[in-house]
C-alpha positions in Angstrom: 0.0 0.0 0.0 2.8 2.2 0.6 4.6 1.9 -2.6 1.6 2.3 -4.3 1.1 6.0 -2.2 4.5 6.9 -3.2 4.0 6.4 -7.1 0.8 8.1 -7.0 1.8 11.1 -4.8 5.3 11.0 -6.7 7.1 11.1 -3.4 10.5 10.1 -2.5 9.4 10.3 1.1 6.5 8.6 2.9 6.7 8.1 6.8 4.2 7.0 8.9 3.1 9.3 12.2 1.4 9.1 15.0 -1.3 5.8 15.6 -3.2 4.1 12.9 -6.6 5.0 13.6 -9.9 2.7 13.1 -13.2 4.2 12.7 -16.8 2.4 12.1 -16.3 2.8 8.6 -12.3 3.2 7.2 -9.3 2.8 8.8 -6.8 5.7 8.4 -3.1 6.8 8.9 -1.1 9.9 8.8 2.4 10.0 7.0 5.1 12.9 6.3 5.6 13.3 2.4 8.1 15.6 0.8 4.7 17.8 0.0 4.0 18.2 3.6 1.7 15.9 6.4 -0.7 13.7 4.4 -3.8 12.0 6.1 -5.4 8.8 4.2 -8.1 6.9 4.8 -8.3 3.1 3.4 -11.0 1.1 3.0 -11.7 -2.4 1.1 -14.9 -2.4 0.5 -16.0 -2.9 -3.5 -17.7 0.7 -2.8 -14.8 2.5 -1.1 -13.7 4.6 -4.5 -17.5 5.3 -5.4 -17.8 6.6 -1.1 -14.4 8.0 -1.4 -15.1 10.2 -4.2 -18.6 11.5 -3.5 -16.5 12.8 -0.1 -13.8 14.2 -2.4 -16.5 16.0 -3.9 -18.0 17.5 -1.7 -15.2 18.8 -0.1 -14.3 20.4 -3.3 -17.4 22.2 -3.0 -17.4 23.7 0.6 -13.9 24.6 -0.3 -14.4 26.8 -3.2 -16.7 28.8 -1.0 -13.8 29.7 1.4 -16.4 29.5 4.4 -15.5 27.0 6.6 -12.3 25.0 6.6 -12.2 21.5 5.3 -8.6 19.0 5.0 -7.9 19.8 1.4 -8.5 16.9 -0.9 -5.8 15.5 -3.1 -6.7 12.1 -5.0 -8.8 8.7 -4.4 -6.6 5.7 -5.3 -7.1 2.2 -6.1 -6.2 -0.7 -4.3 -4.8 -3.7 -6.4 -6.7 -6.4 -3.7 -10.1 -4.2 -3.9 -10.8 -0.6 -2.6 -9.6 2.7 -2.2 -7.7 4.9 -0.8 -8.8 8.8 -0.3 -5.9 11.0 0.7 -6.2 14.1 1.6 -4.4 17.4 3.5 -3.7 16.4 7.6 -4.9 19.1 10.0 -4.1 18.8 13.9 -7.3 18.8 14.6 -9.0 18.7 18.6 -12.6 18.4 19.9 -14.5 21.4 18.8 -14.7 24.1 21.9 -14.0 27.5 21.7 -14.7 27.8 18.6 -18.7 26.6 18.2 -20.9 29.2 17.8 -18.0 30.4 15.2 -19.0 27.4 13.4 -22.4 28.0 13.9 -22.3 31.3 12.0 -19.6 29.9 9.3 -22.7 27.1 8.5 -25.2 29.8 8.4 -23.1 31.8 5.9 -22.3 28.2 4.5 -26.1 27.6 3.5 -26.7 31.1 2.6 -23.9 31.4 -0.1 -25.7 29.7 -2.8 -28.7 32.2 -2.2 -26.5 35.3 -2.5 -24.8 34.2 -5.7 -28.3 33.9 -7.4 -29.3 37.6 -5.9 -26.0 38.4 -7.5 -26.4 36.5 -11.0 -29.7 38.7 -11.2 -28.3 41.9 -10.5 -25.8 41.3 -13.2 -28.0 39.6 -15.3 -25.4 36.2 -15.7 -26.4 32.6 -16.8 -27.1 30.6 -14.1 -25.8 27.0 -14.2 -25.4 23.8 -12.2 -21.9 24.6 -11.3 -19.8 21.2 -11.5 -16.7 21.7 -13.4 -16.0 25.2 -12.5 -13.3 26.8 -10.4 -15.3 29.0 -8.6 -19.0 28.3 -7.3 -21.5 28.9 -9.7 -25.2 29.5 -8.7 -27.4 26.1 -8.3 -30.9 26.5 -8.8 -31.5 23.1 -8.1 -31.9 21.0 -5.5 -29.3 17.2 -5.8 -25.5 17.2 -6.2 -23.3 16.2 -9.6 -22.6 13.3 -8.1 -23.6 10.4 -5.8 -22.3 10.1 -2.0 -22.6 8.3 0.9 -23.8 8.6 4.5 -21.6 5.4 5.8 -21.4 2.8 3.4 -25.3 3.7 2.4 -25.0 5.7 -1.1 -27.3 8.8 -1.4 -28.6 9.5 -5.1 -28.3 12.9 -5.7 -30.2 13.3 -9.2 -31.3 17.1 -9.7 -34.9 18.1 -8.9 -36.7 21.1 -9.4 -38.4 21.3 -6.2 -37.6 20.4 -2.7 -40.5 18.0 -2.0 -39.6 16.1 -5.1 -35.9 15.6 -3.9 -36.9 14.8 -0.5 -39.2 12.0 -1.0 -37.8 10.5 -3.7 -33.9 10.8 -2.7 -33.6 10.9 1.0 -37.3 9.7 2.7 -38.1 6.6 0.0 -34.6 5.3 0.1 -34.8 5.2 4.1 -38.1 3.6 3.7 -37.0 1.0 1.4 -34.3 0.2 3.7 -36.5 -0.2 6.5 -39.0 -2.5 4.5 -35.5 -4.7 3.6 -34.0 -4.7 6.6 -37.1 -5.0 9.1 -40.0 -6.1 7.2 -42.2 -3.6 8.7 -45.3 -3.5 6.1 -47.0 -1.0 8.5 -44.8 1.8 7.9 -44.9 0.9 4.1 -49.1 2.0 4.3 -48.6 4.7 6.5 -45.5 6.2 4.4 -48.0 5.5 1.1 -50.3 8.1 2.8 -47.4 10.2 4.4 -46.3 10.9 1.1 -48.8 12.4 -0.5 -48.7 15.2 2.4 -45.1 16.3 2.3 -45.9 19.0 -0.6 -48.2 20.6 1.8 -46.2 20.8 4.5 -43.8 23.0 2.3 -46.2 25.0 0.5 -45.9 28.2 2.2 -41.9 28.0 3.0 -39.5 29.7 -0.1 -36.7 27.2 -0.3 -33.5 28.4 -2.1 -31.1 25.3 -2.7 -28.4 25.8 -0.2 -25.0 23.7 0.0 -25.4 21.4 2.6 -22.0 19.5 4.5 -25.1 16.7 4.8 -24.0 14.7 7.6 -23.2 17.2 10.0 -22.7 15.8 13.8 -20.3 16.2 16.7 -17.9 13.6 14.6 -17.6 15.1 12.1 -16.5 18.6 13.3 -13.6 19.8 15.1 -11.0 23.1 15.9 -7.5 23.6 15.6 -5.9 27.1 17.1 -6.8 29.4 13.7 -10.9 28.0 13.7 -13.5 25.5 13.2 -12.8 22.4 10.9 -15.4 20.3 9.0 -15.1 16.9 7.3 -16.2 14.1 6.3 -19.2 15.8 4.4 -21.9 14.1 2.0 -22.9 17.2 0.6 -25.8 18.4 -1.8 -27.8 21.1 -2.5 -30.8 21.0 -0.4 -33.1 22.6 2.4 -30.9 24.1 4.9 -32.7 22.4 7.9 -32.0 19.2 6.5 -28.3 20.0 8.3 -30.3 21.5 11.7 -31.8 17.7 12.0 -29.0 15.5 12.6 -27.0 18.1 13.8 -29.5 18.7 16.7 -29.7 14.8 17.1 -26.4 15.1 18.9 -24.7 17.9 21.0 -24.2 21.1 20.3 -21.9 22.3 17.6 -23.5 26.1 17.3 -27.4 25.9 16.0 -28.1 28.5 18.6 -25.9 31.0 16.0 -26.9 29.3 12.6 -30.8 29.6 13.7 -30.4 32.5 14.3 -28.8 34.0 11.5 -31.3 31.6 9.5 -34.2 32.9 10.8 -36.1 33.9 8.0 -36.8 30.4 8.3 -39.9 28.3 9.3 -37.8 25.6 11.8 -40.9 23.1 12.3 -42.3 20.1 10.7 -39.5 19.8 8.0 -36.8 19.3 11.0 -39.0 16.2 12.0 -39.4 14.9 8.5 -35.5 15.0 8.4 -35.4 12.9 11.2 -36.8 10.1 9.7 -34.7 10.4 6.4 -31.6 9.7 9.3 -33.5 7.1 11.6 -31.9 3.8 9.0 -28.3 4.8 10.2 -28.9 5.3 14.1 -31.7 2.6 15.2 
């Protein structure tokens, strides 16, 4: 695995530091390269590069914002037995602290950036596009991501919607609900989702939803400080309702919602938090 690191990287050097680290999904390690510090997480799984890269992507995306720090990606790699690699920049990082209601406001600004590029675009009378393939952001009037990612090893389709509703059901609620008819057999929540369903719109129908980049799995894990800010990571990321993020990050301890409600709070925070709930229930219970 090593050898295979250098030739990719194109490093002469590649020393290991610190303790290999294990977490519920990849194992990782951290290693000195004639680049800099270099963190990778490995994985063998036959979906590790298709996980790997819907990560890569999404950092890509918070990055170009310049919001909120994210470890800089550099490449997914093949493994010769089956897998992937995903290496990317290594931060010190320590539990998140001082700096939480800082993050709070950075994911405010964070779900609001898409919004003010479109009041931009229409000042200056620009195209508007999807914005994959660009080296800046480019406004999304969408809702869905260029690409598919994961939320553990469970991939997340991420096809473009016009609407909201129409994302939410079909890409996040109805692929829960599948999973739970798979995995549990429960043919009661089947009938009552069949009913369910066909409420959602209504629920929305009052509320102006403006697609706003999401990190998308946004919990206590998955944040953290060093001595210049907050850091994020290990985002699944795609261009949705903004209190899709308040769900699951309210699920778990704080991490600043006092400071991104309220700098969100031209919005309606009520039924749709509960509705995102359920999207997350498959991975927790």
């Amino acid at each position: 695995m090593e050898k295979i690191l250098k030739t990719e990287l194109k490093t002469s050097v590649l020393k290991a530091f610190g303790s290999s680290g294990g977490g519920y999904i990849s194992q990782s390690q951290a290693y000195e390269t004639d680049s800099g510090r270099i963190f990778v997480k490995i994985n063998h799984k036959p979906q590790a590069r298709k996980m790997f890269e819907g990560e890569m992507a999404s950092l890509e995306a918070i990055q170009k914002t310049n919001i909120v720090r994210v470890p800089q990606p550099i490449k997914v790699i093949d493994l010769p037995g089956g897998g992937a690699m995903f290496v990317m920049e290594y931060l010190k990082m320590k539990h998140l602290n001082k700096y939480s209601s800082k993050l709070g406001e950075q994911i405010a600004d964070l779900h609001l950036y898409n919004q003010k590029l479109g009041e931009k675009l229409r000042k200056e009378g620009n195209t508007i596009g999807k914005g994959a393939g660009h080296s800046e952001s480019q406004y999304v009037d969408k809702f869905g991501f260029h690409t598919a990612t994961c939320c553990g090893y469970i991939p997340q389709v991420n096809e473009w919607q016009s609407d909201w509703p129409s994302f939410f059901i079909r890409h996040r609620l109805q692929a829960q609900l599948d999973l739970i008819e798979k995995d549990y057999g429960d043919r009661e929540a089947r009938e009552l989702w069949s009913q369910l369903k066909l409420k959602i719109p209504e629920m929305f129908c009052d509320v102006e939803i403006v697609p706003a980049l999401l990190h998308g799995d946004l919990w206590a894990g998955n944040v953290a400080e060093d001595d210049s800010g907050p850091i994020i990571f290990d985002p699944a990321s795609f261009y949705g309702h903004s209190e899709f993020e308040l769900a699951i990050a309210g699920m778990f301890e704080n991490i600043g919602n006092e400071n991104l409600g309220r700098k969100l709070c031209n919005k309606d925070i009520g039924i749709q938090c509960e509705l995102e709930y359920i999207s997350k229930s498959v991975f927790f219970f």
